[in-house]
N, C-alpha and C positions, 0 to 999 in steps of 0.2 A: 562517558560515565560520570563526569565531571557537571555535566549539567541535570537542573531539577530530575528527580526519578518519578514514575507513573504508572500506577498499575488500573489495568483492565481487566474486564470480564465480560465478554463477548463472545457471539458464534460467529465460527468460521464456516465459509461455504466451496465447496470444490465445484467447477462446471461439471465433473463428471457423476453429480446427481447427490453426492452425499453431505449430508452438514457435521459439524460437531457444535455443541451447547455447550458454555460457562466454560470458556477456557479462557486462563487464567494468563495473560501477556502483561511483561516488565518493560519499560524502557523508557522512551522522551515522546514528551506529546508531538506531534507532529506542528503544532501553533508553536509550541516553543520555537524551534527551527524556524519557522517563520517570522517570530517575535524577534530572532538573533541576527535573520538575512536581510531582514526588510525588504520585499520584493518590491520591486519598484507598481506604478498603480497600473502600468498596462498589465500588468504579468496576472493570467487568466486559467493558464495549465500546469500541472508539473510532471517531468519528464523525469523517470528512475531509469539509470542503468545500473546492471549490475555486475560481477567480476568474470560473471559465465559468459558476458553478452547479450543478456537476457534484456530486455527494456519493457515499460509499458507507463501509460499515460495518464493523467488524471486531471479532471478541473481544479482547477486551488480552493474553490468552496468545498469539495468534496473531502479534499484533507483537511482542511481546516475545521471539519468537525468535529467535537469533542472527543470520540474515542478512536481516533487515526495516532497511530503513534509508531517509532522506530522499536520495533522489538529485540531485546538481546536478550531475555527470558522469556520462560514456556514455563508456566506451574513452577515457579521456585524453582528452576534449575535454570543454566545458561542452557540459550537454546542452540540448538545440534547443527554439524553442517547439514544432515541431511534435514532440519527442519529451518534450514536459511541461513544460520550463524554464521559470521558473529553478528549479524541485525540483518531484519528483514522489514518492511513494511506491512502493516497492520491496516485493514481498511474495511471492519467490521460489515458494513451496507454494501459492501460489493463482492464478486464471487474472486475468490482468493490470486487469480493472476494478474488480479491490478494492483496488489501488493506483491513487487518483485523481493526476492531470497537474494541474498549477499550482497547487498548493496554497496557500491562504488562513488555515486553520482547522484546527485538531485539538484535538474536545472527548472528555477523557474523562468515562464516562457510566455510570450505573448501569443501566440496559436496551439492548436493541437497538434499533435505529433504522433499518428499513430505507433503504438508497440509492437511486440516480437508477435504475439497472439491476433490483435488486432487488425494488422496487416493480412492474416492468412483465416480470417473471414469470422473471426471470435467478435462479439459484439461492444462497442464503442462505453458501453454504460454500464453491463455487466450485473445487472441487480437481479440479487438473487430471489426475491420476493416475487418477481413479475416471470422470474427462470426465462430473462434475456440473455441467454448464452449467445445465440450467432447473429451476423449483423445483414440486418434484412434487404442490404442492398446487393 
């Protein structure tokens, strides 16, 4: 909480076919984080665990875009355990399980690592514009 505050306005997308528009997330840019770890220049991926177990994975250019951020609000209120709290990752261009709920852990990483979803045949890229849910291999 200590560091810069961010707010977005973004859609959220579920794999299971539904979106919401203009929802309103608090928190830290995700580049900040970045700005404060300095990943070293192999580091290509980043890897979320979260307190459930839950994991899932991402390129570092993919976070590193402007509207990725660590969310602790939802519309002016703290956001809920059952909406991730106390922070979840925010990763507006992708379908909402490649931002993991109660996060623990963010390792940057020089390969991919697939996640909890990804592993069990959810797709590697996740873009919800192209409705790349499963993974074609």
């Amino acid at each position: 909480m200590a560091l810069p505050q961010f707010k977005d306005v973004s859609d959220f997308h579920c794999v299971t076919t539904w979106s919401q528009f203009d929802m309103e997330f608090e928190g830290v840019a995700f580049f900040t984080i970045a700005d404060l770890v300095k990943p070293r220049p192999e580091a290509s991926h980043v890897f979320f665990k979260s307190y459930d177990g839950y994991s899932t994975n991402n390129p570092l250019e993919v976070c590193l875009d402007d509207d990725v951020l660590i969310a602790h609000a939802w519309n002016g209120k703290p956001l809920s355990t059952e909406h991730g709290g106390p922070a979840r990752v925010i990763i507006p261009k992708r379908y909402a399980w490649k931002g993991a709920k109660f996060i623990r852990d963010i390792q940057f990483i020089d390969r991919d690592i697939l996640g909890f979803w990804e592993v069990r045949g959810y797709s590697n890229t996740a873009d919800p514009w192209t409705e790349d849910r499963f993974s074609r291999e």
